[in-house]
N, CA, C and O atoms as a DFTB+ gen file, in Angstrom:
488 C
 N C O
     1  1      59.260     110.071      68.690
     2  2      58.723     111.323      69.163
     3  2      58.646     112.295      67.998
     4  3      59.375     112.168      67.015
     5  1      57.740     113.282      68.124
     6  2      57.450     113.966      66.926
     7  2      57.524     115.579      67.199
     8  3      56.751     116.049      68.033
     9  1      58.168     116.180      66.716
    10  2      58.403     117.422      67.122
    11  2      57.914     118.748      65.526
    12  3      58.231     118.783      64.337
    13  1      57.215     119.438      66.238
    14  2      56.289     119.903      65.323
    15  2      57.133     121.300      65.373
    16  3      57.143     121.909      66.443
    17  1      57.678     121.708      64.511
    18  2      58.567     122.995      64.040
    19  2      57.173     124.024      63.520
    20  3      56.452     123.609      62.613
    21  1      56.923     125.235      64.119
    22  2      56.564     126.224      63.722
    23  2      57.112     127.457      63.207
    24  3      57.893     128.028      63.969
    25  1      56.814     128.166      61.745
    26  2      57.435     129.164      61.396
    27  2      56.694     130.236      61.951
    28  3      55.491     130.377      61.731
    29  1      57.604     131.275      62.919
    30  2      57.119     132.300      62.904
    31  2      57.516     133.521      62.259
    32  3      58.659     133.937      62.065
    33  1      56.001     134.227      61.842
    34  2      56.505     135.569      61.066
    35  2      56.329     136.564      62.150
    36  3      55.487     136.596      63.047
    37  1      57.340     137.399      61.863
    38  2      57.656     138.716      62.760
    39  2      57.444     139.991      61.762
    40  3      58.005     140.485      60.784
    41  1      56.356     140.219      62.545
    42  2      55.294     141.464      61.321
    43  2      56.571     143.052      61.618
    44  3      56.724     143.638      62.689
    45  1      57.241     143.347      60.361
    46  2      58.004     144.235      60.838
    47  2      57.068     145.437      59.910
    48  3      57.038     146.512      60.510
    49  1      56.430     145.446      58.789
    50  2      55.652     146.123      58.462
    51  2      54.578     146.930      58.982
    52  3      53.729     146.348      59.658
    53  1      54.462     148.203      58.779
    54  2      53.807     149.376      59.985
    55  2      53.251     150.216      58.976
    56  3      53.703     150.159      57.833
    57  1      52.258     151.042      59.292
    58  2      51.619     151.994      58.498
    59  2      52.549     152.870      58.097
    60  3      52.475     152.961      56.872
    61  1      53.433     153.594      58.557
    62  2      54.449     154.308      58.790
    63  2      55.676     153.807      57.819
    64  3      56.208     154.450      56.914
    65  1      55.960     152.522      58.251
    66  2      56.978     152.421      56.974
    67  2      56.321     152.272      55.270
    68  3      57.012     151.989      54.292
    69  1      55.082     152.499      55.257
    70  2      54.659     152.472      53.965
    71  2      54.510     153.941      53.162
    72  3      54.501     154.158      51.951
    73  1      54.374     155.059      54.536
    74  2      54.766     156.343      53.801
    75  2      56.506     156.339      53.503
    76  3      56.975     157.436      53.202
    77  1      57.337     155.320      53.566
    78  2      58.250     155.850      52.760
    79  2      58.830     155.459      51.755
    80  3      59.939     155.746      51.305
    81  1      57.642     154.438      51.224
    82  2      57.520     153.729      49.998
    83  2      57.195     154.675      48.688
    84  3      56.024     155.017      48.524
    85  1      58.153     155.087      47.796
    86  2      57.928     155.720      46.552
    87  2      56.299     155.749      46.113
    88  3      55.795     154.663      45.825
    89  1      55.473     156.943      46.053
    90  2      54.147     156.639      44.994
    91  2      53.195     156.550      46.550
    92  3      51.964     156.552      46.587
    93  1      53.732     156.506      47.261
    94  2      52.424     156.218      48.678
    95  2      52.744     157.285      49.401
    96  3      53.846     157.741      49.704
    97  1      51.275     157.760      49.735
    98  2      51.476     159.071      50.974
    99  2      50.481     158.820      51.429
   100  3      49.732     157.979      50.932
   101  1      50.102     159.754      52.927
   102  2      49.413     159.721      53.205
   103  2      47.826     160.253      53.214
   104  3      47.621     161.444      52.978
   105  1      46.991     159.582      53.421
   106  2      45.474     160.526      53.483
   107  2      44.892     161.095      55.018
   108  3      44.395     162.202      55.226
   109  1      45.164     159.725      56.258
   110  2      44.622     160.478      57.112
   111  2      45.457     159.157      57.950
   112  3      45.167     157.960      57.953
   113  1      46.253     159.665      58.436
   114  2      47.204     158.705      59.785
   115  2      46.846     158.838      61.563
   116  3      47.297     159.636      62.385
   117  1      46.174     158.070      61.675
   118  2      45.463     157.659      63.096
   119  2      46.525     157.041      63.679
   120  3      46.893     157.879      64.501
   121  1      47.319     156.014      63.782
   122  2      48.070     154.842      63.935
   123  2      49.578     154.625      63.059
   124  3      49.880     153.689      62.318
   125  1      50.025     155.296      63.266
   126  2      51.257     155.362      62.151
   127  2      52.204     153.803      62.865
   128  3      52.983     153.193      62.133
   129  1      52.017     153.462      64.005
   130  2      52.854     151.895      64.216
   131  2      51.828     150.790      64.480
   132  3      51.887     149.879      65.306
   133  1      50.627     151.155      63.353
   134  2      49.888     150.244      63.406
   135  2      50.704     148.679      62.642
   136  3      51.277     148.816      61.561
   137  1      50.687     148.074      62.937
   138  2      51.414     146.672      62.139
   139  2      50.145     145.855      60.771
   140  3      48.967     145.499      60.790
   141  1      51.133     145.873      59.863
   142  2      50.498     145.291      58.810
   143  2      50.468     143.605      58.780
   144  3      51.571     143.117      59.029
   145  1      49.371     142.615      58.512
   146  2      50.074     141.737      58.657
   147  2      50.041     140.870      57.379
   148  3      50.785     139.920      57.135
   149  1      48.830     141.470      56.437
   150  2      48.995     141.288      55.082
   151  2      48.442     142.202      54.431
   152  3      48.150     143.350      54.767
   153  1      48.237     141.389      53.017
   154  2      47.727     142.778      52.057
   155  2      46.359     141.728      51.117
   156  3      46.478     140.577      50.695
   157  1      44.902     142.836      51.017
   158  2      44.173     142.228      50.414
   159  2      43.969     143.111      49.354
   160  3      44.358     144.216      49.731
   161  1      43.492     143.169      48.062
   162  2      43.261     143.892      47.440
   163  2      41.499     143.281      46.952
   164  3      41.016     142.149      46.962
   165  1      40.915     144.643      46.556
   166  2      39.023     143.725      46.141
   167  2      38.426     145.335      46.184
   168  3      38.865     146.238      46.895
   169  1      37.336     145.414      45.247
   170  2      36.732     146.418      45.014
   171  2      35.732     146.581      45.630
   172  3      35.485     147.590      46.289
   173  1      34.496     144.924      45.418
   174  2      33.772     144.394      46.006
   175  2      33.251     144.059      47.309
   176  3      32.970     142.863      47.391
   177  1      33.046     144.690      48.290
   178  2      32.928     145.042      49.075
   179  2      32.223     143.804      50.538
   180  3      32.438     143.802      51.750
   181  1      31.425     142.969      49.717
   182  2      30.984     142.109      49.515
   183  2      32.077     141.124      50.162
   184  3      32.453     140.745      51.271
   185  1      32.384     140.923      48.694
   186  2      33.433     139.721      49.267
   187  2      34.905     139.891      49.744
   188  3      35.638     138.911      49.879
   189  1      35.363     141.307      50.022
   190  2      36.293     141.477      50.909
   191  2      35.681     140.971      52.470
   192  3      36.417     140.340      53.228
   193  1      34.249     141.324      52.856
   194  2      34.441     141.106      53.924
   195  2      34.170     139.874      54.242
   196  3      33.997     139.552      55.417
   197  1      34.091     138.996      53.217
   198  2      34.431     137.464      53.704
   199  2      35.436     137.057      53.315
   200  3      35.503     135.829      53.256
   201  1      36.150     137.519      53.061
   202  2      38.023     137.155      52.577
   203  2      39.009     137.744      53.496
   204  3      39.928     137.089      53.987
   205  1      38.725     139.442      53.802
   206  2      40.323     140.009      53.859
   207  2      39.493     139.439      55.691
   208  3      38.395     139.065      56.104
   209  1      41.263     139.782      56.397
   210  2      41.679     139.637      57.618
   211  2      42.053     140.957      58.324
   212  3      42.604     141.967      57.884
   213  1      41.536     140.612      59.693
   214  2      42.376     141.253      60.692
   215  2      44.091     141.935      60.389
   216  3      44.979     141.097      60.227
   217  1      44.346     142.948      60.349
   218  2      45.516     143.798      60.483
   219  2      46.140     143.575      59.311
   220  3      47.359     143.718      59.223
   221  1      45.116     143.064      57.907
   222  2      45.319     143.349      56.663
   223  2      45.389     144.910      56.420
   224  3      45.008     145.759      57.225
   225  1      46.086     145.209      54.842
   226  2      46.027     146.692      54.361
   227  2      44.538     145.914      52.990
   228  3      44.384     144.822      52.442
   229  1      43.836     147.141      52.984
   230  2      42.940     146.508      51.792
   231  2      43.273     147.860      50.630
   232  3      43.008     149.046      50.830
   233  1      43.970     147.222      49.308
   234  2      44.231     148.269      48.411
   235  2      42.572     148.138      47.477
   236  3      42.170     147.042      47.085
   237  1      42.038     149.015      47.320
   238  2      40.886     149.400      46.350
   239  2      40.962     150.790      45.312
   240  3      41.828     151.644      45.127
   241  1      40.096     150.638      44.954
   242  2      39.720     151.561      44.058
   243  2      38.517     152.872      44.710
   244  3      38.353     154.091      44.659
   245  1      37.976     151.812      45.226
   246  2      36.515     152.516      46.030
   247  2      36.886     153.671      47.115
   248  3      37.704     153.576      48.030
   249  1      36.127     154.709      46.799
   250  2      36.136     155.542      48.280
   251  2      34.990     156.005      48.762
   252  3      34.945     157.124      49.273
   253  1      33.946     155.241      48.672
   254  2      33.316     155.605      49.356
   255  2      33.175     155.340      50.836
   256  3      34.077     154.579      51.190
   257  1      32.387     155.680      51.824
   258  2      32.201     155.456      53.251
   259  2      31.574     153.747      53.567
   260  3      31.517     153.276      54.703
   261  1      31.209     153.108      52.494
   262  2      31.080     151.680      52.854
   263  2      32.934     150.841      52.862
   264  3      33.351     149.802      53.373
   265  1      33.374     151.550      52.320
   266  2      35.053     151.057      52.642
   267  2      35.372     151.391      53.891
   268  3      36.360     150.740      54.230
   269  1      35.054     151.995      54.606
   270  2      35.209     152.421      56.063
   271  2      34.914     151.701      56.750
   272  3      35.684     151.361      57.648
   273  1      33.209     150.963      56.569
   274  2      32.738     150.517      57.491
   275  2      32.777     149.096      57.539
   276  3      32.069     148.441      58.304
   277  1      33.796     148.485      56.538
   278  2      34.378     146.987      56.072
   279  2      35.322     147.603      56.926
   280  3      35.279     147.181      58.082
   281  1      36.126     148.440      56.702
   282  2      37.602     148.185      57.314
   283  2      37.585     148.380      58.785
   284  3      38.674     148.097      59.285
   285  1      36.619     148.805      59.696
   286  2      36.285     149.150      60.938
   287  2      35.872     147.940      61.534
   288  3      35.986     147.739      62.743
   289  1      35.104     146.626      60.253
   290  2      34.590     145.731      60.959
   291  2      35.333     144.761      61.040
   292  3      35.105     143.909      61.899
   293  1      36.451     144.635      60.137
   294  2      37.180     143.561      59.950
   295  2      38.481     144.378      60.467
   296  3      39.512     144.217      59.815
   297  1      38.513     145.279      61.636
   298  2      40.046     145.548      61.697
   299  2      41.113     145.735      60.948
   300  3      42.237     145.500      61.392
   301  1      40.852     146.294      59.409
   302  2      42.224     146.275      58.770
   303  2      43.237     147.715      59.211
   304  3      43.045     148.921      59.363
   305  1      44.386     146.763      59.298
   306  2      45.372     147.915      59.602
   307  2      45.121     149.302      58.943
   308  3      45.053     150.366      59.558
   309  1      44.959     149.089      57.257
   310  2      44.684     150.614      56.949
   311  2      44.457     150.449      55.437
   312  3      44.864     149.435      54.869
   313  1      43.697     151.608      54.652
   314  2      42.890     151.082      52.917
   315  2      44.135     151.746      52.348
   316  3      44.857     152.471      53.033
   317  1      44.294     151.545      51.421
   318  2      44.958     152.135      50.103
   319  2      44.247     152.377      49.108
   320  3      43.884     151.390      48.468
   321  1      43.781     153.812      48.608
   322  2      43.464     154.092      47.620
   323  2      44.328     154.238      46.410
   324  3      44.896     155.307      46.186
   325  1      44.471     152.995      45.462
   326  2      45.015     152.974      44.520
   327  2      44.417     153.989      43.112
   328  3      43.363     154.621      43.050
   329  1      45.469     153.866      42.112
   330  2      45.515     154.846      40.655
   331  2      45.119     156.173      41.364
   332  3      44.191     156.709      40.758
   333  1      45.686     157.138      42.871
   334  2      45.355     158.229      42.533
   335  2      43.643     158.524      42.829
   336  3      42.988     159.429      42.312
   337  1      43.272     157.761      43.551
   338  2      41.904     158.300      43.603
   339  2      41.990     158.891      44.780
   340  3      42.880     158.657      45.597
   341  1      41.063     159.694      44.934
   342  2      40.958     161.050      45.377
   343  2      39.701     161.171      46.211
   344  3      38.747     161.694      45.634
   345  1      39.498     160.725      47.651
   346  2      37.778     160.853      48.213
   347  2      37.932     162.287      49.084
   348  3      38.865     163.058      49.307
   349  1      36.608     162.228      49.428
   350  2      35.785     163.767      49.470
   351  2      36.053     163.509      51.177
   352  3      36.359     162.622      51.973
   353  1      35.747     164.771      51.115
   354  2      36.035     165.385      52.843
   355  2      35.030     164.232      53.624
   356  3      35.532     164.094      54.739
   357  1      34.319     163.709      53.558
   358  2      33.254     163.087      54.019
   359  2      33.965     161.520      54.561
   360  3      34.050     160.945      55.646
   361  1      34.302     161.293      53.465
   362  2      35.350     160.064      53.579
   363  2      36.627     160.222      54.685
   364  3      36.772     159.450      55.632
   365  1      37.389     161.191      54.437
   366  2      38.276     161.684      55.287
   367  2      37.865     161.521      56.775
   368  3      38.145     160.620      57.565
   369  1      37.044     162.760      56.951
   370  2      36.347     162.778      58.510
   371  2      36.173     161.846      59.053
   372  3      36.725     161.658      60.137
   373  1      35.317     160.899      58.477
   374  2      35.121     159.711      59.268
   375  2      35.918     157.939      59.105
   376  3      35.735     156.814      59.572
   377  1      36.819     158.611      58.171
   378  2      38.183     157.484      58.521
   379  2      39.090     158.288      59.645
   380  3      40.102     157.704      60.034
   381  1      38.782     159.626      60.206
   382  2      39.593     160.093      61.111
   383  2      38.807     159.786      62.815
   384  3      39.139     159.572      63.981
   385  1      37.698     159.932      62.038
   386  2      36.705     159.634      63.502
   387  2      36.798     158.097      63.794
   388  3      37.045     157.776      64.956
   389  1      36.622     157.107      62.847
   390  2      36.595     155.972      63.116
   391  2      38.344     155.442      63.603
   392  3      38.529     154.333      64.104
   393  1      39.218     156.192      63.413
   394  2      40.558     155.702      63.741
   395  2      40.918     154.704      62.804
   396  3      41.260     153.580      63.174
   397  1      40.847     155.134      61.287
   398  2      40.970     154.069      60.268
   399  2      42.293     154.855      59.533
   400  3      42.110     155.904      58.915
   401  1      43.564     154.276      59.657
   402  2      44.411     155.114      58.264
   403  2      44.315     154.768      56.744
   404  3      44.210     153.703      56.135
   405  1      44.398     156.179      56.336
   406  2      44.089     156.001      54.389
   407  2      45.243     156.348      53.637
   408  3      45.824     157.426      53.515
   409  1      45.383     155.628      53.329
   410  2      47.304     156.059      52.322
   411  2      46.369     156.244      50.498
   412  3      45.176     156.115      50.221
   413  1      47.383     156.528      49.749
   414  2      46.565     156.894      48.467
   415  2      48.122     156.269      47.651
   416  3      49.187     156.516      48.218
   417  1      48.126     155.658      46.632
   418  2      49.123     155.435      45.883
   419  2      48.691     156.078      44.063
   420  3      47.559     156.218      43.600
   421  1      49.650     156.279      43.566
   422  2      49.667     156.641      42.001
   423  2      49.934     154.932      41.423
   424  3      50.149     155.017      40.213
   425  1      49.970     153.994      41.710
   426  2      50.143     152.952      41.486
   427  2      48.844     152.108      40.909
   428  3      47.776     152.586      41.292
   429  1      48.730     150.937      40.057
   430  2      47.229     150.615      39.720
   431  2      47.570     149.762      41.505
   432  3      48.421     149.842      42.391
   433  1      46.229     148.950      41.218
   434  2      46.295     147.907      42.296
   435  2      47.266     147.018      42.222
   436  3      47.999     146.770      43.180
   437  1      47.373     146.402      40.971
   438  2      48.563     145.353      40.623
   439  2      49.707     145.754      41.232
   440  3      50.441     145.263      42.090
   441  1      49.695     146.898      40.503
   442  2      51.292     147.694      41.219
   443  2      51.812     147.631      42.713
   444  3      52.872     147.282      43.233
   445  1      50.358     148.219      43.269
   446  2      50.376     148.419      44.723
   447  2      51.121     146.964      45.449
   448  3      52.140     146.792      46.117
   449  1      49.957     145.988      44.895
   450  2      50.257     144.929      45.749
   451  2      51.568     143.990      45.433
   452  3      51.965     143.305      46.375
   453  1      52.239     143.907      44.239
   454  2      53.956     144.093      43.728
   455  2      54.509     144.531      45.060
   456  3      55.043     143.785      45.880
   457  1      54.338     145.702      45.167
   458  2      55.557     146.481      45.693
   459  2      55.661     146.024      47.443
   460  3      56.752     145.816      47.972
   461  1      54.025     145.890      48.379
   462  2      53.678     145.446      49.115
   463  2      53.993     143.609      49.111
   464  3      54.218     142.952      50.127
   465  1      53.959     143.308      48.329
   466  2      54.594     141.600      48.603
   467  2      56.130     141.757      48.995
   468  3      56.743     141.223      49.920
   469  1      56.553     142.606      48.063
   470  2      57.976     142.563      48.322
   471  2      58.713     142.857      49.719
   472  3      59.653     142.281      50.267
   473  1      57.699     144.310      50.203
   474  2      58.133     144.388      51.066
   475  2      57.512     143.765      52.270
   476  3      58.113     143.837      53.342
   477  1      56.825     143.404      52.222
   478  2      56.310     142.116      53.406
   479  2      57.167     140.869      53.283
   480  3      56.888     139.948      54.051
   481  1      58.430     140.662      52.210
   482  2      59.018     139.745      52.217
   483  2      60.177     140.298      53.239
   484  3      60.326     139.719      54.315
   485  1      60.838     141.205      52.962
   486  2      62.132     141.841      53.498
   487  2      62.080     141.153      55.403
   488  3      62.977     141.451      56.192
């Protein structure tokens, strides 16, 4: 007889526990116990949306309003604007209208997603 052992992961990661991650704050919090369930990072817009997943965080660089409308289509938990970038009221509004959260880190991307492995390990 063959008994098939499954690992399950128990997503303890939340939008919310990432504002109290050193270097991360927030931009616009819709969902603060939204659950994370990984992390994608990609500039490319393109091919995030044939890569990242459902109740992924996507760390970029980009702020414009086509990052919105990837992360609205593919459900990601919430973007990270990495190194400190900084988007315009325009961006804001309608990651608030669309119910999308935006965190901003001083971190490059590399960094970001370091600190995010780790704590998706805990």
């Amino acid at each position: 007889r063959t008994t098939i052992l499954r690992k399950v992961m128990v997503i303890k990661m939340t939008v919310s526990s990432l504002l109290e991650i050193p270097d991360f704050s927030g931009l616009c919090i819709v969902d603060p116990q939204r659950k994370i369930s990984g992390v994608y990072a990609g500039d490319l817009l393109s091919w995030v949306m044939g890569h990242a997943s459902e109740g992924q965080c996507l760390i970029t660089i980009m702020s414009n309003v086509n990052v919105l409308a990837v992360s609205s289509l593919l459900d990601l938990s919430c973007v990270i604007l990495a190194e400190s970038v900084e988007p315009d009221d325009e961006f804001l509004s309608l990651a608030k209208e669309k119910n999308i959260n935006v965190l901003k880190t001083t971190k490059s991307t590399y960094g970001a997603c370091t600190v995010l492995y780790e704590e998706l390990k805990k």
